[in-house]
C-alpha positions in Angstrom: 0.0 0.0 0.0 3.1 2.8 1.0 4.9 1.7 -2.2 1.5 2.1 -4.2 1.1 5.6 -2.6 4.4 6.7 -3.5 4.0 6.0 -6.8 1.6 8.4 -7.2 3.9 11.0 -6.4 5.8 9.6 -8.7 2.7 10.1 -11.3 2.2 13.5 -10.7 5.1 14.8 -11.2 6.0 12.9 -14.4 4.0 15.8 -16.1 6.5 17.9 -15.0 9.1 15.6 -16.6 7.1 15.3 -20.0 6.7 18.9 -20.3 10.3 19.5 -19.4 11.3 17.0 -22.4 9.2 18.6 -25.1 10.2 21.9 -24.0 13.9 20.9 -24.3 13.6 19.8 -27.9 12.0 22.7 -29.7 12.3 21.5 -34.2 14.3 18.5 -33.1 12.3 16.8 -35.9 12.0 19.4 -38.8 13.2 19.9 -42.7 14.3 23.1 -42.8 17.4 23.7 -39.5 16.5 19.7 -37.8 18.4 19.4 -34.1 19.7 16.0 -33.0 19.7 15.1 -28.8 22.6 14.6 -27.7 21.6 13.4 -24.3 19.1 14.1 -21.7 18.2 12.8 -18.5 14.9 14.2 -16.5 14.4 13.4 -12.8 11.9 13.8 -10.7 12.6 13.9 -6.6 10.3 14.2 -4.0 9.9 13.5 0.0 7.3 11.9 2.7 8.1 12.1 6.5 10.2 8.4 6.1 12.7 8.5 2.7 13.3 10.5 -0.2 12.7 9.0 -3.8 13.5 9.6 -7.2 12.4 8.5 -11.0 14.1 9.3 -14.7 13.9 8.6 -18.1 15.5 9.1 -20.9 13.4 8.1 -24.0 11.3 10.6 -25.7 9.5 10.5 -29.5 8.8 13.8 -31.4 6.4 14.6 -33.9 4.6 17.8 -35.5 7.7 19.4 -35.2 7.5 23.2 -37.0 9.6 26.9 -37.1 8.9 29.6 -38.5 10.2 30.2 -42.2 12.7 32.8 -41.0 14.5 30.6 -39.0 17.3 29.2 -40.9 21.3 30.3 -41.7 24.2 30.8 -39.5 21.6 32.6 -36.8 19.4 29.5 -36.1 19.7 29.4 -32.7 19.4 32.1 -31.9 16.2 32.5 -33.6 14.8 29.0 -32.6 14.8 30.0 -29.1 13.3 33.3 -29.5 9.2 33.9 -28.9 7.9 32.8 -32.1 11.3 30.8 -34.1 9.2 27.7 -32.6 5.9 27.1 -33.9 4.6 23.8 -32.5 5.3 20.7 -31.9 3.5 17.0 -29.6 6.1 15.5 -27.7 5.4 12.0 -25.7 7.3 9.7 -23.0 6.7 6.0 -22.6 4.7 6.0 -19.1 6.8 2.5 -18.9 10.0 4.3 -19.2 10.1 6.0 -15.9 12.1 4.1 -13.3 13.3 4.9 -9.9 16.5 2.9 -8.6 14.6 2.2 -4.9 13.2 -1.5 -5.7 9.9 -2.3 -6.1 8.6 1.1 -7.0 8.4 0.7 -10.6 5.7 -1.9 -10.6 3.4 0.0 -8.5 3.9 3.6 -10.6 3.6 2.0 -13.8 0.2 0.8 -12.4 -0.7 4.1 -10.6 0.0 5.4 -14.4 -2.1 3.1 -16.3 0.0 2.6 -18.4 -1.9 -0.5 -19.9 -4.4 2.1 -21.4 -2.6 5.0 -21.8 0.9 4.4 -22.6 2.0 7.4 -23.3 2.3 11.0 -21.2 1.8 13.4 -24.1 2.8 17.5 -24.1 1.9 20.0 -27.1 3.6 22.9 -27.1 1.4 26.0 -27.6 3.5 29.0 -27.3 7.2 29.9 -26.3 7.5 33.4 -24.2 10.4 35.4 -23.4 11.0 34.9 -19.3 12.4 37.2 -16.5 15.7 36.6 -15.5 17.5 34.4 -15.4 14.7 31.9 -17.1 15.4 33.2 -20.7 12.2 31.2 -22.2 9.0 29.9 -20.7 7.2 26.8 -22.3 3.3 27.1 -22.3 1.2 24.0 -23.4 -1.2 21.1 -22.8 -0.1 17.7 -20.9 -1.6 14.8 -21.2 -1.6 12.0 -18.3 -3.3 9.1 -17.7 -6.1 10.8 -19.6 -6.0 14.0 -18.0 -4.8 17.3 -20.0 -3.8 20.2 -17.6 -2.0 23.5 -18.7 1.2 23.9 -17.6 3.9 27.0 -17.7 7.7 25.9 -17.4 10.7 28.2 -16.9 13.9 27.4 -18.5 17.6 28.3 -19.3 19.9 27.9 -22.4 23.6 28.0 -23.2 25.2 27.7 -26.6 28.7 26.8 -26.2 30.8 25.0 -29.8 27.5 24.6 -31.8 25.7 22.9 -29.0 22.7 23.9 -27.0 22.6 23.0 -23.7 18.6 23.5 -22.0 19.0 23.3 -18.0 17.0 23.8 -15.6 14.1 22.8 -12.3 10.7 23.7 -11.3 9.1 22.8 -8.4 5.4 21.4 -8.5 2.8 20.5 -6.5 1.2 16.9 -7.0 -2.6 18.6 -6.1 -1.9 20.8 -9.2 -2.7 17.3 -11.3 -5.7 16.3 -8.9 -3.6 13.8 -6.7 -4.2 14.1 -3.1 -0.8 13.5 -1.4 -1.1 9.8 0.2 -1.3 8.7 3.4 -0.3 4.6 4.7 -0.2 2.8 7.8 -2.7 4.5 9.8 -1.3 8.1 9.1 2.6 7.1 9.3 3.7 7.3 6.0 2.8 10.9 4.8 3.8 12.1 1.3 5.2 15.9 0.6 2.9 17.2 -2.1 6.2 19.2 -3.2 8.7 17.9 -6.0 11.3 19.1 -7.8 12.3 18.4 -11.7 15.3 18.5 -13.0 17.0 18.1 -16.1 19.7 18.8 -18.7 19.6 18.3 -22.3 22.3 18.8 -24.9 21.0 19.7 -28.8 23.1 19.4 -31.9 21.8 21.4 -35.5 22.8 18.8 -37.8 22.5 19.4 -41.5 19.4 17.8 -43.3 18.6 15.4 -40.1 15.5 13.7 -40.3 13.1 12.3 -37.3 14.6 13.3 -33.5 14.0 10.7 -31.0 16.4 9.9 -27.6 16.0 6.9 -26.2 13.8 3.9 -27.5 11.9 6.5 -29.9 8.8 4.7 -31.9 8.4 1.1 -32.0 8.4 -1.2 -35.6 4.6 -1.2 -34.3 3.9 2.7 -34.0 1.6 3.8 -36.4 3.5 6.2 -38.9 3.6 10.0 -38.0 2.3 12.2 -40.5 4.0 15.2 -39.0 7.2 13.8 -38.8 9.9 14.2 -42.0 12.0 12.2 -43.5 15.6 12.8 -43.9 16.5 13.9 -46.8 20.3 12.4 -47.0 21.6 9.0 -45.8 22.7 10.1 -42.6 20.0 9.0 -40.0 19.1 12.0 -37.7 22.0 12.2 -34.5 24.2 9.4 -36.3 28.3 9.9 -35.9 30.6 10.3 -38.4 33.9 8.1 -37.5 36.0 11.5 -37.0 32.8 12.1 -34.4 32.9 9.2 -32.9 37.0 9.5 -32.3 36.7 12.7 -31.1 33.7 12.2 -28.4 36.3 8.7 -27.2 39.6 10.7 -26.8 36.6 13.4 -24.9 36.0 10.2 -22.7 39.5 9.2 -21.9 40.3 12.7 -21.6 37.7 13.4 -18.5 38.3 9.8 -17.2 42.0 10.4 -16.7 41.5 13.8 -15.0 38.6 12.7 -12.8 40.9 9.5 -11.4 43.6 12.3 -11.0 41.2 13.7 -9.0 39.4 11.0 -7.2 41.8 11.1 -4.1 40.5 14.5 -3.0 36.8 12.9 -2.5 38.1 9.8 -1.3 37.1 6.2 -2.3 34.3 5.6 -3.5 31.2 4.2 -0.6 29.6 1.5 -2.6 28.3 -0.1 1.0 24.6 1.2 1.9 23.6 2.9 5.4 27.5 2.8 5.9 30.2 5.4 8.1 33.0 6.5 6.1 36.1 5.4 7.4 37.9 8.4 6.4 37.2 12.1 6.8 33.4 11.4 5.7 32.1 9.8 8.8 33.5 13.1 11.0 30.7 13.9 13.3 28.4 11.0 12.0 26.6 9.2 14.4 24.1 6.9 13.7 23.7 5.8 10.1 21.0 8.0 8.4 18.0 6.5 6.3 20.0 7.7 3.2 21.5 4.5 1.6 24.2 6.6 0.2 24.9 4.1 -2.8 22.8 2.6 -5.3 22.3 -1.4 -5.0 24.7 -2.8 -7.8 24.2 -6.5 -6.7 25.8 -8.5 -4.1 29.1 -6.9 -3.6 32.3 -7.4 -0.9 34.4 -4.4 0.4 37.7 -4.2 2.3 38.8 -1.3 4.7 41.4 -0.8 6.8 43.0 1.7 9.3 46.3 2.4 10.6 47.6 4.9 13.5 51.0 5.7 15.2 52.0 8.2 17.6 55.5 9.6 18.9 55.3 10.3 23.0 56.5 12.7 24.9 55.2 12.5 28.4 56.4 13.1 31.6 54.9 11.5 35.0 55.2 12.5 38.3 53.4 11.1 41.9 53.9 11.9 45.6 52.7 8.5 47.0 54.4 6.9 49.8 57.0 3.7 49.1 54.9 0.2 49.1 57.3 -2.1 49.6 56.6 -6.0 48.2 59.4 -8.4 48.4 62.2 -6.0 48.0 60.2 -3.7 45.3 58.4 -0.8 45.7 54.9 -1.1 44.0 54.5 2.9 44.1 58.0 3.9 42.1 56.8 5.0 38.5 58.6 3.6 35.6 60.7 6.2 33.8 59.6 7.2 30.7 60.4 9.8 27.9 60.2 10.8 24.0 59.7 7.4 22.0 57.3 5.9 19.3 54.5 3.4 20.4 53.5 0.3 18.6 51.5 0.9 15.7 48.2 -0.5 15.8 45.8 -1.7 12.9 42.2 -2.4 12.0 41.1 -4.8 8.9 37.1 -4.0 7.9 35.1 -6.1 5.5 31.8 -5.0 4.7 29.2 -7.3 2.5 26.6 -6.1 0.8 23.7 -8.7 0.8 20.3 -7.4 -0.8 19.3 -3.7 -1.1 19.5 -2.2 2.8 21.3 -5.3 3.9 25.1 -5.2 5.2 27.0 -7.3 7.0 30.1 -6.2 9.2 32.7 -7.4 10.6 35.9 -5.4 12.4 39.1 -6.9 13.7 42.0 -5.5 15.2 44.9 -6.6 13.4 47.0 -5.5 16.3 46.5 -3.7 19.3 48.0 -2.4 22.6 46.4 -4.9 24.8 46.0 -7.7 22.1 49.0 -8.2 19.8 47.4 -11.0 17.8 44.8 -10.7 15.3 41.4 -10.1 17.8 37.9 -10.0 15.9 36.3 -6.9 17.8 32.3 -7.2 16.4 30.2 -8.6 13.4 26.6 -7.5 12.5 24.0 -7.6 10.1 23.0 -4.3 9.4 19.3 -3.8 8.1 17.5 -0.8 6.7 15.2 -2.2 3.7 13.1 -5.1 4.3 14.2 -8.6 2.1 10.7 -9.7 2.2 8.6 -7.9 -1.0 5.7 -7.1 1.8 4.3 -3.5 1.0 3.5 -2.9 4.9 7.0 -4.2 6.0 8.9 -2.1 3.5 7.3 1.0 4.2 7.9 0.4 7.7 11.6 -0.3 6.7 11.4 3.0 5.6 11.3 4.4 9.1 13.3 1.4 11.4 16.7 -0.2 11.1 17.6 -3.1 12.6 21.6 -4.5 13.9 21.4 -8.0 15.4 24.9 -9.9 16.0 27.9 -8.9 18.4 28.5 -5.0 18.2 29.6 -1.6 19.4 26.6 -1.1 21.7 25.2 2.8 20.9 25.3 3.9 24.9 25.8 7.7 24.7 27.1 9.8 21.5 31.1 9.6 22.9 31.8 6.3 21.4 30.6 8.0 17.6 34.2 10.9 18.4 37.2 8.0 20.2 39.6 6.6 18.7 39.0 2.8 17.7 42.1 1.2 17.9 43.8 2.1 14.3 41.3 3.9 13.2 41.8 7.7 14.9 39.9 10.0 12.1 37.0 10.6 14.0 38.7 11.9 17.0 39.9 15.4 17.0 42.2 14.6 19.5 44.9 11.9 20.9 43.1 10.5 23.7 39.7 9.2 24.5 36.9 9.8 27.7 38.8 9.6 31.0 35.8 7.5 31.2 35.2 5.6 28.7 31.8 4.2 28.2 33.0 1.7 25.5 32.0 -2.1 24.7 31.0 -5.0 22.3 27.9 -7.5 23.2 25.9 -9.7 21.4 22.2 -8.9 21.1 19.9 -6.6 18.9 19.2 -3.2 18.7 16.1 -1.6 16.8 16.0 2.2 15.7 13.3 4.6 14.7 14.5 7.5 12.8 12.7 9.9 11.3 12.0 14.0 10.6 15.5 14.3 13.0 14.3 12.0 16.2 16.7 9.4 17.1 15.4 6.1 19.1 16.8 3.4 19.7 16.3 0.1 22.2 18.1 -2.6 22.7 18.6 -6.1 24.8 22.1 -7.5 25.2 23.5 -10.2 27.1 25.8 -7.8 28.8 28.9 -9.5 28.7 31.9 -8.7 25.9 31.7 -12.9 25.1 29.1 -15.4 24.9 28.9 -17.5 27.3 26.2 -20.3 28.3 27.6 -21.4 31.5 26.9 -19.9 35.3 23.4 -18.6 34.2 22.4 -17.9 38.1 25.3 -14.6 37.8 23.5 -13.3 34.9 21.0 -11.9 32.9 19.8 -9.3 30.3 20.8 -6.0 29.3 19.0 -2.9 28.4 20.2 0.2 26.3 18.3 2.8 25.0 18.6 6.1 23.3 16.2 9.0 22.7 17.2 12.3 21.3 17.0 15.3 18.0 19.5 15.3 15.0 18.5 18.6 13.1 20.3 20.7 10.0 18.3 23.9 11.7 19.5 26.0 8.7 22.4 25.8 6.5 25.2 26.5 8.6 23.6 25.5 11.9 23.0 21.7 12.8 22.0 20.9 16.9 21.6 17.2 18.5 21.0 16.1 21.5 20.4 12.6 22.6 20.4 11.2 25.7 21.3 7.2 26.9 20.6 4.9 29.6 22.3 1.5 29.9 20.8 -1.3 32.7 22.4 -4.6 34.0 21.2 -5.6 36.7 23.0 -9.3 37.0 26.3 -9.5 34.9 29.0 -12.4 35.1 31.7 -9.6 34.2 29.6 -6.1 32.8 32.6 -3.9 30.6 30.8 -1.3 30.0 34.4 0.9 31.3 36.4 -1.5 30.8 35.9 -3.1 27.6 38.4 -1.5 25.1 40.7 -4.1 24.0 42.8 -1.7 22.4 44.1 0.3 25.2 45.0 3.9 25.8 46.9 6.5 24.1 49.0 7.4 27.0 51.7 4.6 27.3 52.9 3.9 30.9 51.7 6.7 32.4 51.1 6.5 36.0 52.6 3.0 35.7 54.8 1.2 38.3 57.9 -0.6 37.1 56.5 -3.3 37.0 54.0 -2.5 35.1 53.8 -4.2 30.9 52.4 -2.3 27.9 50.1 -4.9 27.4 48.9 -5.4 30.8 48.3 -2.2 32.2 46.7 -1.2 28.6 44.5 1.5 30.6 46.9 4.0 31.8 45.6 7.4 32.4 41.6 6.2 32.1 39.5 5.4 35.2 37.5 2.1 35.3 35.2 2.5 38.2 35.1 -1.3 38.7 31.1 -2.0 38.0 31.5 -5.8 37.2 28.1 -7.1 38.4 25.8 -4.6 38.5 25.4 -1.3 36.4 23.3 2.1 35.5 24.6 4.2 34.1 23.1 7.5 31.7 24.4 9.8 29.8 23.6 13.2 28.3 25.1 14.7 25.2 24.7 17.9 23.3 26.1 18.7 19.6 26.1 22.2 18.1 28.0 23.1 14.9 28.0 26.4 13.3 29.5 26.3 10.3 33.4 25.4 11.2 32.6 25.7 15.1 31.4 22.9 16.7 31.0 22.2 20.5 30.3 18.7 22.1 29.4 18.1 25.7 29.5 14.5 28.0 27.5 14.9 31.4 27.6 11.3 33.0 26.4 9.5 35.6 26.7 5.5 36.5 26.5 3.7 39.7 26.6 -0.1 40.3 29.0 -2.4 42.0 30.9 -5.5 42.3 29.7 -9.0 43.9 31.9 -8.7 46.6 30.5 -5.5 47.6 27.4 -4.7 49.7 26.7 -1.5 48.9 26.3 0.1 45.1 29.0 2.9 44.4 28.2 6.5 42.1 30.6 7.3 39.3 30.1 11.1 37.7 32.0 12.5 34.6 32.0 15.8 32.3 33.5 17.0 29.5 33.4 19.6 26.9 34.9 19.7 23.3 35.4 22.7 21.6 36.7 22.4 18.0 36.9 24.9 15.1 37.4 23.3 11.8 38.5 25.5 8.7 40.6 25.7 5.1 37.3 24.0 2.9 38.1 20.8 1.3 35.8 18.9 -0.9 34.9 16.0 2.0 35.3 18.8 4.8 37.3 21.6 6.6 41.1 20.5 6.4 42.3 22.0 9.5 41.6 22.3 13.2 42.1 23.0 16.7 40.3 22.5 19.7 40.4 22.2 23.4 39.0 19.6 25.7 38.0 19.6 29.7 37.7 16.1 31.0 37.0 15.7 34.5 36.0 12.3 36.1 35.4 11.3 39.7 33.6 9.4 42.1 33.6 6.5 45.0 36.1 3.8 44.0 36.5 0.3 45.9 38.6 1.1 48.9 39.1 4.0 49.1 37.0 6.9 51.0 35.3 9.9 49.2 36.1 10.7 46.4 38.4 10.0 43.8 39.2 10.7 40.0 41.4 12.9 37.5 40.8 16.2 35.7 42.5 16.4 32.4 42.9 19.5 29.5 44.0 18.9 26.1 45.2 21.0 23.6 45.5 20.0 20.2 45.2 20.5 16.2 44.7 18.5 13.0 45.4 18.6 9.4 43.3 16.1 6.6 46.3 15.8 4.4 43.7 13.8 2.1 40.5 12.4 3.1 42.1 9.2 4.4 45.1 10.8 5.8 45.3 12.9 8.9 48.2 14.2 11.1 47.2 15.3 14.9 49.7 17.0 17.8 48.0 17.3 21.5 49.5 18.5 24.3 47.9 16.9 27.2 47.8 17.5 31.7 46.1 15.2 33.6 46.1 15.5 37.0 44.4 13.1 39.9 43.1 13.7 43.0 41.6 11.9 46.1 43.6 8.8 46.2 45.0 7.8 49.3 49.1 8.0 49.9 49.7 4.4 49.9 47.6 4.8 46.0 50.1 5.1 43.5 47.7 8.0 42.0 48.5 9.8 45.0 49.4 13.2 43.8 49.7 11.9 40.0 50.2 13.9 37.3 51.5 13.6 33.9 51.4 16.1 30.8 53.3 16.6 27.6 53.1 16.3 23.9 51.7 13.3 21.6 52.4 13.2 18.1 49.7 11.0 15.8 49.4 9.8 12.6 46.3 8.0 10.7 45.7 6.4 7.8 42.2 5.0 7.1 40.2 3.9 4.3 
């Protein structure tokens, strides 16, 4: 029933498309000055309150074509496209020639267009005028659809550039204009905009003696024959190619293929995976994936990804707790440390695209801080366009997306800016949360996402692995998400969502603690004992919440135009088994970033600061406890997949007791970074 509705969107504004044609290709079919098509391509887009759509053809068949006798000679164009060069012409599109690349619509609008007893749409020009500017001509005739003939007025634009005439131009109509009451489906959900908006561009040749124009199919063996029409007069077929043509419009072709792979790089690779997050500069400040596919279903198709970051440290690290002596070895002596590189680490992505609005996902971490070896982190199905050709269940599709398998759960909009192991593009700085709210479990998640809300619910079985044993120690998970993602105008886009995440009986909950890459900040605050692997969380704060956890967190997004400003204000409480009593863990933080120097996938440059300050009860300990930190730091995209980041970073703790090796801990300095990602 939606898909049926849309279509007749889809039906009323193909008068606009038909109209747009004829007017296009004024004496394309004449004796005296004949014009060949070069190309053309009409499209029609339109919106309801769930999706956008679209629908184009190219084929159109002219007849009746006539100019007046004083348009002929070296000045033909310019008198062909004056009021008056052009004295009539019918112009008609194959209703069954329309087609929109969203599946399953083309059925249902060829049926909305009855196109079984009225195959074609047909225009007749009745007059050209002069326009205002910038329309330099206005089109004025009948149209013809589905058996109903409205007048219609259409504004256009012309450019003559080496002997060809290129016709440009939109208009935006209203499907009530053609008697079609914008559709309504499932119960009042679906809603269609009565506003579209055709577009087009058509390129005309004069050629010399050229007989019937037609683009596309053009008549059939079985069309009856066109009195109106001419014949050519010379043995060249109207738009045909001589050979020295047809090498010229190749080396054309080879020409703008070299310079636009020349100049691929500065867009970045091409997305071919729907519903998908740029690895590279792209996906900066995208959250969750929109209802936009972003790429057209080409069949079932594999892609590869990867990422790739490195930094050069610089930190120095400082306490004032007292000595712990164990067996000979104090416990609280730091380990010296000083300008080095750290390991690299590395992230391998392969993305398969099943069936239209159907991905699967999988991300592994080649190598890592706290995992050396290869370590699988997640692997979904992704879907946003329903498999089963069910009219209620795809236009609900419209509106829902569904992620089942073992995945980063969506708790709170931080996780969207940190740096995932090798991939680092997304963060404008070194570091991550002091707190960070990170993890990967197995369960589903459903979303709702439309006119700008955000929902989202899910049930996990909050544990980073799978596990069917000691079912007494655990138990469900719930995550959910409810918040606005708006473009307010142009320059000004505001979001702000707000998460809760609920175990009440976990095995092992890592909702702080389940990061198996590790930190930025290499042995900071570490004894000398301490390994890189081991103590993978230096300078973060896990607030130890193993068995029972709630936690919620609020964040706002404002950009305006390069200046964008994103806030964290967190709260969690829980505790361990061994514990009687639950515990209250609070964090904030505020990013400030101003991006400039315009790029074609972005601004290429930025700085920004960030205040990070985390604190709370912590087992054994009394009051409380935690770290403030500010960072200072700057970007450049080299390219969209390359990026080159300097922080300077102080982080200072407080509350711990004097035997606590974070007694009196500090550390600050300068981290260099470098990521590749694509």
């Amino acid at each position: 029933m939606a898909l049926w509705n849309r279509t007749h969107t889809l039906a009323g504004c193909t008068a606009a498309a038909l109209l747009l044609a004829s007017a296009v290709m004024p004496a394309a079919a004449q004796s005296r000055a004949p014009l060949a098509v070069d190309s053309a391509r009409i499209t029609i887009s339109g919106t309801s309150n769930v999706h956008a759509y679209t629908a184009s053809t190219t084929k159109v068949r002219l007849s009746g074509a006539s100019v007046a006798s004083s348009v002929t000679g070296p000045d033909f164009w310019e008198l062909v496209t004056k009021p008056g060069g052009l004295e009539g012409f019918e112009i008609a599109i194959p209703a069954a020639s329309l087609s929109s690349p969203k599946e399953g619509l083309d059925k249902n609008m060829h049926k909305a267009l009855k196109v079984t007893e009225h195959p074609d749409i047909v225009f007749r020009l009745v007059r050209i005028e002069a326009g205002t500017a910038p329309v330099a001509l206005q089109a004025v005739g009948s149209l013809r659809i589905a058996g109903v003939t409205r007048e219609i007025t259409l504004p256009l634009k012309t450019a003559l550039k080496a002997g060809v005439l290129t016709v440009t131009g939109e208009v935006p109509l209203l499907m009530t204009d053609f008697g079609i009451e914008p559709p309504k489906a499932m119960l009042g959900m679906l809603k269609t905009d009565p506003k579209i908006v055709v577009s087009f561009e058509v390129t005309l040749s004069n050629r010399t003696e050229a007989g019937t124009a037609s683009y596309g199919s053009g008549p059939s063996a079985d069309d009856p024959p066109q009195e109106d029409t001419p014949v050519a007069s010379t043995p060249k077929a109207a738009g045909a190619e001589s050979p020295a043509e047809k090498t010229e419009k190749t080396e054309k072709k080879e020409d703008a293929d070299v310079a636009s792979a020349l100049d691929s790089w500065k867009k970045g690779r091409p997305i071919v995976m729907q519903y998908y997050r740029a690895q590279d500069q792209r996906g900066v400040n995208v959250f969750e994936t929109t209802k936009d596919p972003g790429a057209e279903f080409k069949g079932v198709r594999i892609d590869f990804g990867a990422a790739f970051t490195s930094q050069v440290q610089n930190l120095v690290h400082r306490n004032t707790a007292e000595p712990v002596v164990v067996n000979g070895v104090n416990t609280n002596q730091l380990q010296i440390i000083g300008f080095g590189f750290n390991n690299s680490t590395a992230n391998l992505y392969l993305n398969a695209q099943l069936a239209p609005g159907v991905r699967v996902a999988l991300t592994s971490y080649l190598s890592s801080r706290h995992h050396n070896e290869t370590w699988v982190k997640d692997g979904y199905i992704q879907i946003d366009d329903s498999p089963i050709d069910y009219v209620p269940l795809k236009a609900l599709m419209q509106i829902i997306t569904l992620r089942v398998g073992h995945f980063e759960i969506n708790y709170g909009d931080a996780h969207f800016r940190r740096s995932d192991n090798g991939n680092a593009l997304y963060n404008p700085f070194v570091g991550n949360y002091i707190l960070d709210a990170f993890t990967t479990e197995i369960g589903a998640e459903a979303y709702l996402k439309t006119k700008g809300i955000v929902a989202m619910a899910s049930i996990t079985g909050g544990e980073i692995r799978g596990t069917v044993v000691t079912p007494e120690q655990r138990g469900p998970t719930f995550i959910g998400k409810l918040g606005v993602d708006r473009q307010v105008k142009k320059d000004l886009r505001v979001r702000l969502t707000g998460s809760m995440y609920r175990a009440d009986k976990a095995m092992s909950s890592t909702l702080y603690g389940g990061d198996r890459a590790g930190s930025r900040y290499y042995w900071v605050l570490e004894n000398t004992a301490a390994t890189e692997s081991a103590q993978a969380t230096s300078g973060l704060i896990n607030p130890g919440f193993k068995n029972k956890v709630l936690a919620m967190q609020v964040n706002p997004f404002v950009k305006f135009r390069g200046l964008e400003v994103f806030g964290v204000i967190e709260r969690a409480e829980g505790k361990s088994s061994v514990e009687l009593a639950e515990r209250t863990f609070k964090q904030y933080a505020v990013d400030t970033v101003y991006r400039f120097l315009p790029g074609d996938t972005g601004e290429k440059l930025f700085v920004g600061v960030r205040y990070n300050k985390a604190y709370g009860e912590l087992p054994g300990i009394t009051g409380d406890a935690g770290a403030d930190r500010w960072q200072l730091g700057g970007g450049w995209f080299i390219m969209p997949g390359l990026l080159a980041k300097a922080e300077y970073v102080d982080q200072k703790y407080f509350g711990y007791p004097p035997a606590n090796i974070k007694n009196g801990g500090r550390f600050r300095g300068v981290v260099l970074e470098g990521v590749v990602a694509f």
